[in-house]
mmCIF file of the N, C-alpha and C atoms, coordinates in Angstrom:
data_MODEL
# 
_entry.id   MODEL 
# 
loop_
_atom_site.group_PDB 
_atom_site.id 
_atom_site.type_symbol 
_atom_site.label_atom_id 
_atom_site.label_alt_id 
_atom_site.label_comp_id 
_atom_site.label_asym_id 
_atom_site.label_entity_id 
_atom_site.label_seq_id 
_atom_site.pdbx_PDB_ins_code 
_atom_site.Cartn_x 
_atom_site.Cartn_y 
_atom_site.Cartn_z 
_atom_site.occupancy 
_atom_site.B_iso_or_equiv 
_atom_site.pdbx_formal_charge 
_atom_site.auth_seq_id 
_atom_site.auth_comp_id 
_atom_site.auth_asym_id 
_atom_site.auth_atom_id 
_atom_site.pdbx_PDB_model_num 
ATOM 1   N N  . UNK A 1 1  ? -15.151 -0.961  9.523  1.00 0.00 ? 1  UNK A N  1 
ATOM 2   C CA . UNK A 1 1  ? -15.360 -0.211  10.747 1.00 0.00 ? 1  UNK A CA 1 
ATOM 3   C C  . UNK A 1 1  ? -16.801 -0.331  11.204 1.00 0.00 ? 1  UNK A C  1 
ATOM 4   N N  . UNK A 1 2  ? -17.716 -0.244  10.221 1.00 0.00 ? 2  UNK A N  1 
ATOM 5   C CA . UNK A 1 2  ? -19.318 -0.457  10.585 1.00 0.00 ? 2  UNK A CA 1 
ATOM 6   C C  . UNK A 1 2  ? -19.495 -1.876  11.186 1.00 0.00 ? 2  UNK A C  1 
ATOM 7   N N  . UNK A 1 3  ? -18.642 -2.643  11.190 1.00 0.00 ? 3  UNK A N  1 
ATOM 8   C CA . UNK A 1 3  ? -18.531 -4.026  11.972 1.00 0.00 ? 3  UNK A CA 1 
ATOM 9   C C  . UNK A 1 3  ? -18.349 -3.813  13.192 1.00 0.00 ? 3  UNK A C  1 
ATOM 10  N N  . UNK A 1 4  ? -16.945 -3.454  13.841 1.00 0.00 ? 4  UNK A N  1 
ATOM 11  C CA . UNK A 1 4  ? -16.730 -3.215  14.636 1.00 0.00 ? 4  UNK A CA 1 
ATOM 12  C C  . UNK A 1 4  ? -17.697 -2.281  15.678 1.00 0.00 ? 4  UNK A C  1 
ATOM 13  N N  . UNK A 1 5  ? -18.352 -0.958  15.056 1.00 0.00 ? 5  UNK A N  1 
ATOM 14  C CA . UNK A 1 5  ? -19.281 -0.059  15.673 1.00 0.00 ? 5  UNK A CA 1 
ATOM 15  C C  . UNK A 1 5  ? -20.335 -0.877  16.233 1.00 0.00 ? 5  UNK A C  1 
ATOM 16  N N  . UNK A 1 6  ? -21.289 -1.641  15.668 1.00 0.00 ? 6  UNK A N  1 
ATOM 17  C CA . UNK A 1 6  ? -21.608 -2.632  15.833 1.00 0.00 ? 6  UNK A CA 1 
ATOM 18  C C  . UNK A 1 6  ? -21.759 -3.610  16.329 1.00 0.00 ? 6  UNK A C  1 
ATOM 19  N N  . UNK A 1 7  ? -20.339 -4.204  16.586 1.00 0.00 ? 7  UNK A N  1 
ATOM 20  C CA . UNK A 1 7  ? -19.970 -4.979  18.062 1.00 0.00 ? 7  UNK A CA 1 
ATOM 21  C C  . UNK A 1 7  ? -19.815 -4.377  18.990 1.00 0.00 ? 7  UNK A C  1 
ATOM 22  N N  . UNK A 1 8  ? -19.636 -3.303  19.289 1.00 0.00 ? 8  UNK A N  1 
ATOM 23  C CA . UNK A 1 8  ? -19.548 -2.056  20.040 1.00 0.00 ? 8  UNK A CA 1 
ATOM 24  C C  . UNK A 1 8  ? -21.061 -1.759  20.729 1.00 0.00 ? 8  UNK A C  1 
ATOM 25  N N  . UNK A 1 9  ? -21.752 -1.594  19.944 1.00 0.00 ? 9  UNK A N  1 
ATOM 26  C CA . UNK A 1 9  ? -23.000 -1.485  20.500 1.00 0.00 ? 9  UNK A CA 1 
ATOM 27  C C  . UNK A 1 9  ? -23.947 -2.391  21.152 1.00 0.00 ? 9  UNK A C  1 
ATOM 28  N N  . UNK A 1 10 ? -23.914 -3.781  20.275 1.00 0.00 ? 10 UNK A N  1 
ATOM 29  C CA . UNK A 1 10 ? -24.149 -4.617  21.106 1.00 0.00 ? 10 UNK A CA 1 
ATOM 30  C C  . UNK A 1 10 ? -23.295 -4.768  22.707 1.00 0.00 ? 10 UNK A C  1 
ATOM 31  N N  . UNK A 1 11 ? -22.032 -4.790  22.904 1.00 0.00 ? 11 UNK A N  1 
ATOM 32  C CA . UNK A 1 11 ? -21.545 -4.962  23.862 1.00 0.00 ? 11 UNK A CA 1 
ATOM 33  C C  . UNK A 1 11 ? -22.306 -4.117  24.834 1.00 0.00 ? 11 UNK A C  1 
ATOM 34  N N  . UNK A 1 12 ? -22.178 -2.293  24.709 1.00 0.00 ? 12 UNK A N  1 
ATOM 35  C CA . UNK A 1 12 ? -22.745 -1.747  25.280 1.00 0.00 ? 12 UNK A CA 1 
ATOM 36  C C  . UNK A 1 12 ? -24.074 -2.398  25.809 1.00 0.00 ? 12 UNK A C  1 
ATOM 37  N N  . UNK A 1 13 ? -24.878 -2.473  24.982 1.00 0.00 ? 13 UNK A N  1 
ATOM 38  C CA . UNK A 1 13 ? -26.359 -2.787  25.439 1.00 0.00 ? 13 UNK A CA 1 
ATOM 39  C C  . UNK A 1 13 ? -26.318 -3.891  26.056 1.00 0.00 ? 13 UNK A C  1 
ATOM 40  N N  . UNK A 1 14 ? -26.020 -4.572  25.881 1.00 0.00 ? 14 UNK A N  1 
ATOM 41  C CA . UNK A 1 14 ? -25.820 -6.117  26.479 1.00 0.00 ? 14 UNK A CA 1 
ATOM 42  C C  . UNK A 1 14 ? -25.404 -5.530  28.204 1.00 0.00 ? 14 UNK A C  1 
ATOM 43  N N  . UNK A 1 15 ? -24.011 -5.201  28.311 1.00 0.00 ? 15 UNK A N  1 
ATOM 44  C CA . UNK A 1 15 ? -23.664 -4.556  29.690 1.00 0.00 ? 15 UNK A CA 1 
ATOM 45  C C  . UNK A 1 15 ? -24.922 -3.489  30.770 1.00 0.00 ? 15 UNK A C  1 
ATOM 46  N N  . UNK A 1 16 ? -25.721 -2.987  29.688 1.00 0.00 ? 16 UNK A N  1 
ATOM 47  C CA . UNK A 1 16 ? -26.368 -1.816  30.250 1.00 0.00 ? 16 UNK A CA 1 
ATOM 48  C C  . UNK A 1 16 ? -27.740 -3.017  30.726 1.00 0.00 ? 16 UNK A C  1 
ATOM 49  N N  . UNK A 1 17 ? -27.995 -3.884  30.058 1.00 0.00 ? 17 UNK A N  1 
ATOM 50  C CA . UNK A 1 17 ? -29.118 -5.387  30.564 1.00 0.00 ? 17 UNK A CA 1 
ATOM 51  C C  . UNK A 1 17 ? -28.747 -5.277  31.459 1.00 0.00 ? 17 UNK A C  1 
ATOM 52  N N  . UNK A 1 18 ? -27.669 -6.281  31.911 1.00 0.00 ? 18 UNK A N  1 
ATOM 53  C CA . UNK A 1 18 ? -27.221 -6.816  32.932 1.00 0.00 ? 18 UNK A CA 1 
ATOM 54  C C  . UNK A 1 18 ? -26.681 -5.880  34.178 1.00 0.00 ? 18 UNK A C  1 
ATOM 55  N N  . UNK A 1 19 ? -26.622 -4.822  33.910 1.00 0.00 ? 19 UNK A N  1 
ATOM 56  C CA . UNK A 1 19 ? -26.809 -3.832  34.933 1.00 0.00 ? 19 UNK A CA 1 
ATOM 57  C C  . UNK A 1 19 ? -28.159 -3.840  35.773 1.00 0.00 ? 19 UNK A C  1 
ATOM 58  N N  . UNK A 1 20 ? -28.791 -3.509  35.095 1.00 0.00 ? 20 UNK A N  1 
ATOM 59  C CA . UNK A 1 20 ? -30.328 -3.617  35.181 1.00 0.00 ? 20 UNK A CA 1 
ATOM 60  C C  . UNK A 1 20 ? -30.953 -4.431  35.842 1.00 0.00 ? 20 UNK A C  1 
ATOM 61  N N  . UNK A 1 21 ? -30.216 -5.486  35.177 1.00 0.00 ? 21 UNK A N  1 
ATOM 62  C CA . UNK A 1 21 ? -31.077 -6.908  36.157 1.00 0.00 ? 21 UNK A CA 1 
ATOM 63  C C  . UNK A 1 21 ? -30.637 -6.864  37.085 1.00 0.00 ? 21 UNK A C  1 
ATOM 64  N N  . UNK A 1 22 ? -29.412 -6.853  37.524 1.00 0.00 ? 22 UNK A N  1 
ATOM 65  C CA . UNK A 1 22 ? -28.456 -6.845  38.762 1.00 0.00 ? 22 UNK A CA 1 
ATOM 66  C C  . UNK A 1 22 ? -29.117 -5.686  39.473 1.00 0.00 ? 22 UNK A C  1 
ATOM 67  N N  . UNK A 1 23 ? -29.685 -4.811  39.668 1.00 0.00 ? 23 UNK A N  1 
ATOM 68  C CA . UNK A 1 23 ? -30.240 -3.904  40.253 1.00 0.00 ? 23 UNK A CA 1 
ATOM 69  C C  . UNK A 1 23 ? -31.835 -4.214  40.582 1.00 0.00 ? 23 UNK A C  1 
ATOM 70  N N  . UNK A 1 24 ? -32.372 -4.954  39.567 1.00 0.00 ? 24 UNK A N  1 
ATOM 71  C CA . UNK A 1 24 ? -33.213 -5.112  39.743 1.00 0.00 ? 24 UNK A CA 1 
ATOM 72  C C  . UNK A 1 24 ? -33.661 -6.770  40.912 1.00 0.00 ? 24 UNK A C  1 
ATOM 73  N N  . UNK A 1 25 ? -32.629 -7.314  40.604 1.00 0.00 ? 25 UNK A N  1 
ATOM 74  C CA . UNK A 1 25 ? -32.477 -8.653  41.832 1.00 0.00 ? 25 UNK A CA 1 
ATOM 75  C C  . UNK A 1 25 ? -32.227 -7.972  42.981 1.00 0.00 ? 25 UNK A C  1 
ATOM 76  N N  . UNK A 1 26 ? -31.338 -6.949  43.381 1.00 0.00 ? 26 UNK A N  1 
ATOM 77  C CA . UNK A 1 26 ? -30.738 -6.488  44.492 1.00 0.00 ? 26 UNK A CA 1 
ATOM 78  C C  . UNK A 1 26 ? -32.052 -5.684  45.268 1.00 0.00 ? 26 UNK A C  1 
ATOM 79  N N  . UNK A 1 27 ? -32.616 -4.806  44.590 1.00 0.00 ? 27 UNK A N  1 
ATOM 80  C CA . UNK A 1 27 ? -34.006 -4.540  45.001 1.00 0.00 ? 27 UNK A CA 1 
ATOM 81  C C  . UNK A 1 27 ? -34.955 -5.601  45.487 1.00 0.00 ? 27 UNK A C  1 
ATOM 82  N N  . UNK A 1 28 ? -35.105 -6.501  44.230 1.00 0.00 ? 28 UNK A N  1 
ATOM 83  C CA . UNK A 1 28 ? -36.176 -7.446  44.770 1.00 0.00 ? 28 UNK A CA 1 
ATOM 84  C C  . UNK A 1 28 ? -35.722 -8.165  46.100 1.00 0.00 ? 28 UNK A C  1 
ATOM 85  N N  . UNK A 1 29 ? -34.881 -8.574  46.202 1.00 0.00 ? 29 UNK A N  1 
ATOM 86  C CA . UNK A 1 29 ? -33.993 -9.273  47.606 1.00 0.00 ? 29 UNK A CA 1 
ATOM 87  C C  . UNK A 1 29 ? -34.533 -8.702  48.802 1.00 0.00 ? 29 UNK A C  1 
ATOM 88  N N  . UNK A 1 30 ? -34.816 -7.108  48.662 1.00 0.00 ? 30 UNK A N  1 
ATOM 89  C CA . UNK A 1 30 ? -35.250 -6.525  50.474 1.00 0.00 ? 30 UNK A CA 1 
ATOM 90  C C  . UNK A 1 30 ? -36.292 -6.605  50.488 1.00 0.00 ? 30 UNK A C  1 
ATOM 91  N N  . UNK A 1 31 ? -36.495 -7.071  51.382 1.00 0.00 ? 31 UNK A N  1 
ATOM 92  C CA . UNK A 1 31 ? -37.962 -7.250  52.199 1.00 0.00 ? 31 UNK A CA 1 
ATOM 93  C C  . UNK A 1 31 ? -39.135 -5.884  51.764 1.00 0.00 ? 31 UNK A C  1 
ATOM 94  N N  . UNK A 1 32 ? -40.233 -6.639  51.561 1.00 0.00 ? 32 UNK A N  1 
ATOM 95  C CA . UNK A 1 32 ? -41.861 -5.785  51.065 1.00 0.00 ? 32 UNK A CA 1 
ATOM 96  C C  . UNK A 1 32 ? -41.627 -4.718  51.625 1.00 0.00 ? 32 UNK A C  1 
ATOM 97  N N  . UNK A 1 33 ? -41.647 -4.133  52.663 1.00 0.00 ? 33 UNK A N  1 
ATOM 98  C CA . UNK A 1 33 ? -41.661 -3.074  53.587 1.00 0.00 ? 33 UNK A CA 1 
ATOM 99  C C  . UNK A 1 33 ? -40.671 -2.000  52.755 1.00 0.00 ? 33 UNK A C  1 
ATOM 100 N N  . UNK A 1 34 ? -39.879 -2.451  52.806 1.00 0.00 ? 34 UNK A N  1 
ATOM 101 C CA . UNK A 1 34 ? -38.107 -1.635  52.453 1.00 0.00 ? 34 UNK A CA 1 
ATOM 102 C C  . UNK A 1 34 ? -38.404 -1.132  51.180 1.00 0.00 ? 34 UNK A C  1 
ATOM 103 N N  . UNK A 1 35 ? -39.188 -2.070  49.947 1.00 0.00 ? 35 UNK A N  1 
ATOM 104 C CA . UNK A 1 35 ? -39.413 -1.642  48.981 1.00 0.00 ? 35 UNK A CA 1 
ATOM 105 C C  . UNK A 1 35 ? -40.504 -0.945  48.774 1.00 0.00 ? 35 UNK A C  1 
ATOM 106 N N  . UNK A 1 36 ? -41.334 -0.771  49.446 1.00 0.00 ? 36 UNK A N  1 
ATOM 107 C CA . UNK A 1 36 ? -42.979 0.006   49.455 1.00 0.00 ? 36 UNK A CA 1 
ATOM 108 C C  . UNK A 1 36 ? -42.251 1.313   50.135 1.00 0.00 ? 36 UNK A C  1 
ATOM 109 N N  . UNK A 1 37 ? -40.860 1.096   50.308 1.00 0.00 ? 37 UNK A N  1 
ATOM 110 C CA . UNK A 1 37 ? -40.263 2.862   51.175 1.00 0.00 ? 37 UNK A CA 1 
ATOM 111 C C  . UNK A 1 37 ? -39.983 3.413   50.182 1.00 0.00 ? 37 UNK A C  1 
ATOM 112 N N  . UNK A 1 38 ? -39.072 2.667   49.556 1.00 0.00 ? 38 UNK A N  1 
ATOM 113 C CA . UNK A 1 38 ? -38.489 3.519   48.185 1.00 0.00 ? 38 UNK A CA 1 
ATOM 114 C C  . UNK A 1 38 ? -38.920 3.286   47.032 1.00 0.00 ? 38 UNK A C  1 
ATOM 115 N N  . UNK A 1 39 ? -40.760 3.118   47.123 1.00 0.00 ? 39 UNK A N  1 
ATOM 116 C CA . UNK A 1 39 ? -41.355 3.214   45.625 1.00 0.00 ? 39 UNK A CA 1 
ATOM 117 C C  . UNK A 1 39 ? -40.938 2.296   44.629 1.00 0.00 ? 39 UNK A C  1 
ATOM 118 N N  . UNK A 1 40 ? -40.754 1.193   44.910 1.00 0.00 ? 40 UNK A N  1 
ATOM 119 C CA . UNK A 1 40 ? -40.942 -0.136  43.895 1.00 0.00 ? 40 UNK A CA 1 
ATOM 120 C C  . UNK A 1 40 ? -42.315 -0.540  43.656 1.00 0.00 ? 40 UNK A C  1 
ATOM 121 N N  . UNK A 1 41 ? -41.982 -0.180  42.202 1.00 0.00 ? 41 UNK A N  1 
ATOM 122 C CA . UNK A 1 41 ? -43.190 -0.514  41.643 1.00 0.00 ? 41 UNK A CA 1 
ATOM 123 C C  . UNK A 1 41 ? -43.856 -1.861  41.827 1.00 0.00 ? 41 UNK A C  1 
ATOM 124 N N  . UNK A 1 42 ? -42.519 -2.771  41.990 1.00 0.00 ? 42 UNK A N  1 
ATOM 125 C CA . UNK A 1 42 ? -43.350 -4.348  41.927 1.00 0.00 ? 42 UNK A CA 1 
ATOM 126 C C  . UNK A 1 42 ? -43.269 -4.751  43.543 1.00 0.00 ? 42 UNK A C  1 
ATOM 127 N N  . UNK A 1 43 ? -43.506 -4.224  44.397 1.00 0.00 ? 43 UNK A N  1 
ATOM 128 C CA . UNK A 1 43 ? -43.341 -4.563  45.762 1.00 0.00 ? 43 UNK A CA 1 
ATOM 129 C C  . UNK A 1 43 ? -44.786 -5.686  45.897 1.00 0.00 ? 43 UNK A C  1 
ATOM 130 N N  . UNK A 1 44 ? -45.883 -5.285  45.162 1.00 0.00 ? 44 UNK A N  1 
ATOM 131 C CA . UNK A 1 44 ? -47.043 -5.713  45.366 1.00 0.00 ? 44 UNK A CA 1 
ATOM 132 C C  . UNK A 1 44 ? -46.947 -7.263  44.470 1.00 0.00 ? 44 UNK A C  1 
ATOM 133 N N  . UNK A 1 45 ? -46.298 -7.051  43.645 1.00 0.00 ? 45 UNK A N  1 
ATOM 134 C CA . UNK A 1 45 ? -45.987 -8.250  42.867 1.00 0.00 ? 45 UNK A CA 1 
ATOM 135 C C  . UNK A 1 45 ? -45.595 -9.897  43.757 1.00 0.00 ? 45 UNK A C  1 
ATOM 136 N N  . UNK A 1 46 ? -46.003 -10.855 43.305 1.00 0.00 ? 46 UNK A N  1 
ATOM 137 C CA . UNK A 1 46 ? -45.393 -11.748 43.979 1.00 0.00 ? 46 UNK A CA 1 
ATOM 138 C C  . UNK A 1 46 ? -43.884 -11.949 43.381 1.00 0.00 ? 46 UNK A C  1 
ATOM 139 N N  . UNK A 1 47 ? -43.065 -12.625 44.011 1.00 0.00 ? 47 UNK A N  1 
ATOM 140 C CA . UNK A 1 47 ? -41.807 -12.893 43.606 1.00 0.00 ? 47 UNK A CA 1 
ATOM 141 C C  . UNK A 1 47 ? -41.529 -13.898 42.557 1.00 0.00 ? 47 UNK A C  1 
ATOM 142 N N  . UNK A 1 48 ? -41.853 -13.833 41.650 1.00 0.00 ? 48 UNK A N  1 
ATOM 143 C CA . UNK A 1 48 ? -41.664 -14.807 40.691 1.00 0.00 ? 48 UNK A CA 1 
ATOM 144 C C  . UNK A 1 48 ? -40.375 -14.403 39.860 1.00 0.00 ? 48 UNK A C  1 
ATOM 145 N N  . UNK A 1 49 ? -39.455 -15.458 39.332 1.00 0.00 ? 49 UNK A N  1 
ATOM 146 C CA . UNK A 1 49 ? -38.028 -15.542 38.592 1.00 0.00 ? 49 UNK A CA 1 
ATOM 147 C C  . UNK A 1 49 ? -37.952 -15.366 37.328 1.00 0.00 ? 49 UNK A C  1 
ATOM 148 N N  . UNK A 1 50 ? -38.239 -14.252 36.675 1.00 0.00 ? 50 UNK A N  1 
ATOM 149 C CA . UNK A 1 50 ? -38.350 -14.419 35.257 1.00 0.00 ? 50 UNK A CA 1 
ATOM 150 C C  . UNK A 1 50 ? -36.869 -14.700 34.674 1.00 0.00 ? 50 UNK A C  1 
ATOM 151 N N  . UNK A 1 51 ? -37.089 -14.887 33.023 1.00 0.00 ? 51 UNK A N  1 
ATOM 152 C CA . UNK A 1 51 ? -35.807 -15.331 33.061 1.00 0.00 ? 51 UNK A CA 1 
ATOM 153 C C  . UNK A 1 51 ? -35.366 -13.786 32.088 1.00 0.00 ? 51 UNK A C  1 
ATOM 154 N N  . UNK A 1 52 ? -33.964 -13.635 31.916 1.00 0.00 ? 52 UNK A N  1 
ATOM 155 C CA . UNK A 1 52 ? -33.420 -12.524 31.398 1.00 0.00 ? 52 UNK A CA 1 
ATOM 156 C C  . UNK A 1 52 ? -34.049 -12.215 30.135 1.00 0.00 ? 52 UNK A C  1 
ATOM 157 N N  . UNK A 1 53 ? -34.419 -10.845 29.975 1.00 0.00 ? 53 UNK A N  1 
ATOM 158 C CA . UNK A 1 53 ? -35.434 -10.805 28.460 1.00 0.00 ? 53 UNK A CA 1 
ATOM 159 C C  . UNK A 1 53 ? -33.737 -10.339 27.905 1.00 0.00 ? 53 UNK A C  1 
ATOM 160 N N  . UNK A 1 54 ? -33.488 -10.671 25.845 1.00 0.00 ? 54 UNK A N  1 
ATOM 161 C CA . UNK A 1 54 ? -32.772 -10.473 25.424 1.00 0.00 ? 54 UNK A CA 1 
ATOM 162 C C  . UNK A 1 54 ? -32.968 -9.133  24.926 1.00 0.00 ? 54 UNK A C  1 
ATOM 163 N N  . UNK A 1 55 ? -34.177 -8.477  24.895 1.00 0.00 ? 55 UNK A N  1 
ATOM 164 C CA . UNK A 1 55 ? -34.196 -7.422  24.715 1.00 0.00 ? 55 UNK A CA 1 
ATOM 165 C C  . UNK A 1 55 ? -33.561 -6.912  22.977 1.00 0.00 ? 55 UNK A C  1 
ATOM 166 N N  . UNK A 1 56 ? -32.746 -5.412  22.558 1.00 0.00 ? 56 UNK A N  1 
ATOM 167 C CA . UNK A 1 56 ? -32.251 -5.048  21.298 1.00 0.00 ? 56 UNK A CA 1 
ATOM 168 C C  . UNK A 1 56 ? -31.173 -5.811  20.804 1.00 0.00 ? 56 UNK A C  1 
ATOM 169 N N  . UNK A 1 57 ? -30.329 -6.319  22.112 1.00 0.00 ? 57 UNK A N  1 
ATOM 170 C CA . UNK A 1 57 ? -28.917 -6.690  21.947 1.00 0.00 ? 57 UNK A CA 1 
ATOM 171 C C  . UNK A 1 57 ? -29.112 -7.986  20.751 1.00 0.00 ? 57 UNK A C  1 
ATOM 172 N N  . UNK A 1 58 ? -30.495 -8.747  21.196 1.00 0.00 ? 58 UNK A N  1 
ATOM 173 C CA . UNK A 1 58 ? -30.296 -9.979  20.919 1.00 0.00 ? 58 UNK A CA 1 
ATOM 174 C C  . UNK A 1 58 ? -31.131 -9.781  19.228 1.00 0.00 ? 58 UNK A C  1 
ATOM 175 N N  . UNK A 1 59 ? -31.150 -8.929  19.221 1.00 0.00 ? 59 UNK A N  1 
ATOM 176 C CA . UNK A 1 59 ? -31.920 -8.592  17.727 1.00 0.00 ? 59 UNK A CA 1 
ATOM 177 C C  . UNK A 1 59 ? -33.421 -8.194  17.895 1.00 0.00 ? 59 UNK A C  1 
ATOM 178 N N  . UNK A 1 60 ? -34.053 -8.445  18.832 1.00 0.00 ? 60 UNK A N  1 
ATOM 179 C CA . UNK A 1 60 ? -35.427 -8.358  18.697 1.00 0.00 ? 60 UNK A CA 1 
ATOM 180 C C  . UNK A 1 60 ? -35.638 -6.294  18.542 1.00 0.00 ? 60 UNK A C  1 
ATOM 181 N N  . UNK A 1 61 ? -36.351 -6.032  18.043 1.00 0.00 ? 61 UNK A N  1 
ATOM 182 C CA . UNK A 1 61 ? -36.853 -4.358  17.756 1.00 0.00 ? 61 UNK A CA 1 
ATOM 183 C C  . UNK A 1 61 ? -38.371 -4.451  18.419 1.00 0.00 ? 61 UNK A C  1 
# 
């Protein structure tokens, strides 16, 4: 069962990433203005493509 819990959690976390990013592309997408309205932090940022961090899912602590 501690296997399964396990795969369980990874799944979770993994899903809760990719939420994230997906929110976080959808933001970056509107125009400087739109995002300096609703307090994005990286509005000032240039647009650069990072690539997906693997974050806990992928083992890193």
């Amino acid at each position: 069962m501690h296997i399964l819990a396990t795969i369980g959690h990874l799944a979770m976390t993994y899903r809760a990433a990719r939420a994230r990013h997906a929110t976080e592309r959808a933001i970056t997408s509107l125009p400087i203005e739109v995002q300096k309205d609703i307090g994005w932090p990286d509005a000032e940022r240039s647009r650069i493509v990072h690539p997906i961090q693997l974050g806990t899912w992928a083992g890193g602590r």
